[in-house]
C-alpha positions as semicolon CSV with decimal commas, in nm:
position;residue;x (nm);y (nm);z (nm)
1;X;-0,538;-7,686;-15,624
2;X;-0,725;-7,811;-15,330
3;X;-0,683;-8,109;-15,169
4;X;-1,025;-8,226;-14,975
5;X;-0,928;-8,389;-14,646
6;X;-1,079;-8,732;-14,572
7;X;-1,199;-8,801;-14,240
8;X;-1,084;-9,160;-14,168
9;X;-1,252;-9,293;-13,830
10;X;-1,112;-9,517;-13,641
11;X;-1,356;-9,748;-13,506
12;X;-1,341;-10,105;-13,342
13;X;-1,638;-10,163;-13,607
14;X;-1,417;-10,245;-13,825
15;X;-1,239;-10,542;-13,590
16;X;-1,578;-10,714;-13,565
17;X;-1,593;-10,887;-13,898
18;X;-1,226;-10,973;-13,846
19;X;-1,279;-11,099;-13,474
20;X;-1,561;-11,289;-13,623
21;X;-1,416;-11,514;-13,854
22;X;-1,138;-11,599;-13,611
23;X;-1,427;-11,732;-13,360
24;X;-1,615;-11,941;-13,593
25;X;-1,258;-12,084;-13,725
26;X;-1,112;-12,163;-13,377
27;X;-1,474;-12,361;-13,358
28;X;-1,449;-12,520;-13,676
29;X;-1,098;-12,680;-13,569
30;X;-1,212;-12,773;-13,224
31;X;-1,519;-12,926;-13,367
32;X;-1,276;-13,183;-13,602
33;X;-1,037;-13,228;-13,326
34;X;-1,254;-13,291;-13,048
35;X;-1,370;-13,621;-13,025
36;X;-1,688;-13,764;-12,758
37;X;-1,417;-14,033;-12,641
38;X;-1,228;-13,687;-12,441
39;X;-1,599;-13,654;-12,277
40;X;-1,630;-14,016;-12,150
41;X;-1,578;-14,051;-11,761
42;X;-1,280;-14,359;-11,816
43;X;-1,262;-14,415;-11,423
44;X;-1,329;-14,774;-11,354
45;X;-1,279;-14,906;-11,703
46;X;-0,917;-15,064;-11,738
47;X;-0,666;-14,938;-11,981
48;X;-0,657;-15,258;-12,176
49;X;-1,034;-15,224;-12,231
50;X;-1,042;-14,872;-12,305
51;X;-0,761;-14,880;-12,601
52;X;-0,987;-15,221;-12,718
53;X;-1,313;-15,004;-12,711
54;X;-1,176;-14,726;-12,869
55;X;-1,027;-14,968;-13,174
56;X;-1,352;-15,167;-13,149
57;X;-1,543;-14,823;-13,220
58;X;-1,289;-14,705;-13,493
59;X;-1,346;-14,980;-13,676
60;X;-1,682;-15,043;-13,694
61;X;-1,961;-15,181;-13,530
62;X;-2,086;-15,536;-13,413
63;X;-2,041;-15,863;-13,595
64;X;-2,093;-16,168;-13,648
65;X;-1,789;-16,439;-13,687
66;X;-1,840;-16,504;-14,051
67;X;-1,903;-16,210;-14,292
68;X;-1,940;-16,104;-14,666
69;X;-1,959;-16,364;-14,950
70;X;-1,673;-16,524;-14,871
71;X;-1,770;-16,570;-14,515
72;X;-1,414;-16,444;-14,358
73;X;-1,358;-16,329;-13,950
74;X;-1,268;-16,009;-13,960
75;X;-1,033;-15,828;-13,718
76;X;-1,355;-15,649;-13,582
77;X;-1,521;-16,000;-13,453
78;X;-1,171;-16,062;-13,294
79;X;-1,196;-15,743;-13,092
80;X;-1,531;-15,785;-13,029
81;X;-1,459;-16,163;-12,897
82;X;-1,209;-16,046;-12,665
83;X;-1,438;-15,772;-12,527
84;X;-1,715;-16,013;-12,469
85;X;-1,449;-16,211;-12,277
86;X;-1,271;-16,015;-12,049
87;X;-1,514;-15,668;-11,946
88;X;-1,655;-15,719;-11,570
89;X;-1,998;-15,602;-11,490
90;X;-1,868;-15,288;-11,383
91;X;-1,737;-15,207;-11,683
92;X;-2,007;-15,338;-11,855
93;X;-2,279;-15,096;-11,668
94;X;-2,082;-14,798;-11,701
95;X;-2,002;-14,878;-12,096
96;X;-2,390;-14,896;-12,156
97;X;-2,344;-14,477;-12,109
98;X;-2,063;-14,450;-12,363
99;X;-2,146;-14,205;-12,650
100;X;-2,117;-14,475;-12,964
101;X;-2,386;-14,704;-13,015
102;X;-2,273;-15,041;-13,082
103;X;-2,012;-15,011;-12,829
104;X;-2,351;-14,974;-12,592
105;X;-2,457;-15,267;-12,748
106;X;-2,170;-15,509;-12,639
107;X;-2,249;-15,365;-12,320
108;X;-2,605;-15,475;-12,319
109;X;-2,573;-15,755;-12,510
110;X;-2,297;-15,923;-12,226
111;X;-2,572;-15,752;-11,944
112;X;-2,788;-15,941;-12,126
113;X;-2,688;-16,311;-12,127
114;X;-2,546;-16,211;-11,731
115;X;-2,877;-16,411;-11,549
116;X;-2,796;-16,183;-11,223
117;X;-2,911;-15,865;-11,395
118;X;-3,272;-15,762;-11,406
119;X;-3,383;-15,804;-11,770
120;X;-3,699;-15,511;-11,703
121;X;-3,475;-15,237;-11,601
122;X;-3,214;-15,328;-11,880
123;X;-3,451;-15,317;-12,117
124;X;-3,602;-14,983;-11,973
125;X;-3,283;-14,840;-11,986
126;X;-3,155;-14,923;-12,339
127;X;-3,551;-14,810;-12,466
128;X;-3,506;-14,487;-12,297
129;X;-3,199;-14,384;-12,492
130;X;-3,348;-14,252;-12,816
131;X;-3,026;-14,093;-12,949
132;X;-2,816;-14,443;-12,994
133;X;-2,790;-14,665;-13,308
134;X;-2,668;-14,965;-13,330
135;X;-2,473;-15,139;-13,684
136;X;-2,517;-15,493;-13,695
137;X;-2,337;-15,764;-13,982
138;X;-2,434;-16,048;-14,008
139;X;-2,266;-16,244;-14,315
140;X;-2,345;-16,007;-14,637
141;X;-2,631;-15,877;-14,441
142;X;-2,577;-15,493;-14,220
143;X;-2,886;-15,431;-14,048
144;X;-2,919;-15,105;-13,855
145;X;-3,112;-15,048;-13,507
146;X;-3,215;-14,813;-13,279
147;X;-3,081;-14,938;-12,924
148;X;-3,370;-15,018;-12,779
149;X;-3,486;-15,178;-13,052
150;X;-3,195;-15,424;-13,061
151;X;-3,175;-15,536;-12,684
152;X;-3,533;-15,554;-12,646
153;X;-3,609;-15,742;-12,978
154;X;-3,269;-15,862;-13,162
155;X;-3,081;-15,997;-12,854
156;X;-3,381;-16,260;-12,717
157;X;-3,401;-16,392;-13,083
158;X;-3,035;-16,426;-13,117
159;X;-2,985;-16,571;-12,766
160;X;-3,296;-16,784;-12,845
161;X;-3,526;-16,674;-12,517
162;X;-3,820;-16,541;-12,535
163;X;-3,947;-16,240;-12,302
164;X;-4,175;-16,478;-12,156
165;X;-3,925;-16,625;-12,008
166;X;-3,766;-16,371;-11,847
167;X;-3,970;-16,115;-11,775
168;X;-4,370;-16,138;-11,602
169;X;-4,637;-16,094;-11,793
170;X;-4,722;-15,732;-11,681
171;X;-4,345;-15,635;-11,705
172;X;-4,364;-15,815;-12,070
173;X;-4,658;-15,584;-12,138
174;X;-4,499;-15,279;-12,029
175;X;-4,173;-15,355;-12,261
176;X;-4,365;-15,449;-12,542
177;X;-4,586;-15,117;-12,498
178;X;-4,284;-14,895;-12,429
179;X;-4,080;-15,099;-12,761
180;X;-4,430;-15,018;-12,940
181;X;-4,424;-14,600;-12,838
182;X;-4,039;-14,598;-12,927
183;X;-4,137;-14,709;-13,278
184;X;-4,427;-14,485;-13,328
185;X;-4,198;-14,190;-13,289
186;X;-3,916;-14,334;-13,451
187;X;-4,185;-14,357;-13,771
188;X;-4,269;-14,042;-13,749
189;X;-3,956;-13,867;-13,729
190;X;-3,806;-14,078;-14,025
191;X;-4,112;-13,927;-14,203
192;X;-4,038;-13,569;-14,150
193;X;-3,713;-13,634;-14,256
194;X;-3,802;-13,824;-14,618
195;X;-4,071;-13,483;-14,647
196;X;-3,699;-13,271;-14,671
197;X;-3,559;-13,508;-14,902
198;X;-3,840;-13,465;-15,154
């Protein structure tokens, strides 16, 4: 009886697959554990602000006093009511970088109503950020905006002004031009996206 002898080679090929799936699952966990707030540069901000901000975002976005049927104040309008009272312009300016939308929009929406800031390069600003969103409720009604969209259009309304007032009529033009090219691709990428849903 003969025995055949096997040739077993050892490789480090057969690591790879192993090595692999530890990778992509040391990612995976990082991905869940990591959160954008790590990333933000805190320096300036006090700490009382920063633990309200970081409630304020992990509970939702902006509102107004009186929501839902019933027309209660949430928590979230208390937060947001102490924010709007006690951030400095400092703060304010550097908050308008922060990675979640509608804390950028207390930040622009306080820059806003401050008459020392120049409305033009606000609104520049906030329409050059394409990547922020912005959740509004306001009583049973949760509108969504693109930032730009909501400093530039939402906030005059709400504050009752109109960008007449504040702005010349060339810098009007520009805003309402740049608002206008904003839209136009805004459009256009919500329509590639409904063409994957179909």
């Amino acid at each position: 009886m003969k025995f055949k002898k096997i040739n077993r080679r050892k490789t480090k090929g057969n690591y790879i697959p192993l090595f692999s799936v530890g990778i992509i699952l040391l990612l995976f966990i990082y991905s869940f554990s990591h959160n954008q707030i790590n990333d933000f540069n805190w320096n300036g901000i006090r700490k009382e602000v920063k633990d309200s901000i970081i409630a304020f975002e992990k509970y939702g976005g902006l509102t107004s006093e009186f929501v839902g049927i019933a027309g209660k104040t949430t928590e979230q309008w208390y937060r947001q009511k102490w924010l709007n009272e006690n951030l400095k312009e400092g703060e304010l300016s550097k908050l308008t970088e922060y990675p979640n939308g509608s804390v950028k929009g207390i930040a622009y929406w306080n820059l806003f109503k401050n008459e020392k800031v120049e409305k033009k390069e606000l609104f520049e600003k906030a329409l050059n950020d394409t990547l922020a969103f912005v959740h509004y409720q306001n009583g049973c009604i949760g509108t969504g905006f693109m930032l730009g969209e909501f400093v530039v259009s939402y906030l005059p309304m709400t504050e009752n002004i109109k960008l007449e007032e504040i702005l010349t009529e060339t810098e009007n033009k520009e805003i309402l031009n740049l608002l206008k090219k904003r839209k136009m691709k805004q459009n256009f990428y919500k329509k590639e996206y409904y063409k994957t849903l179909k």
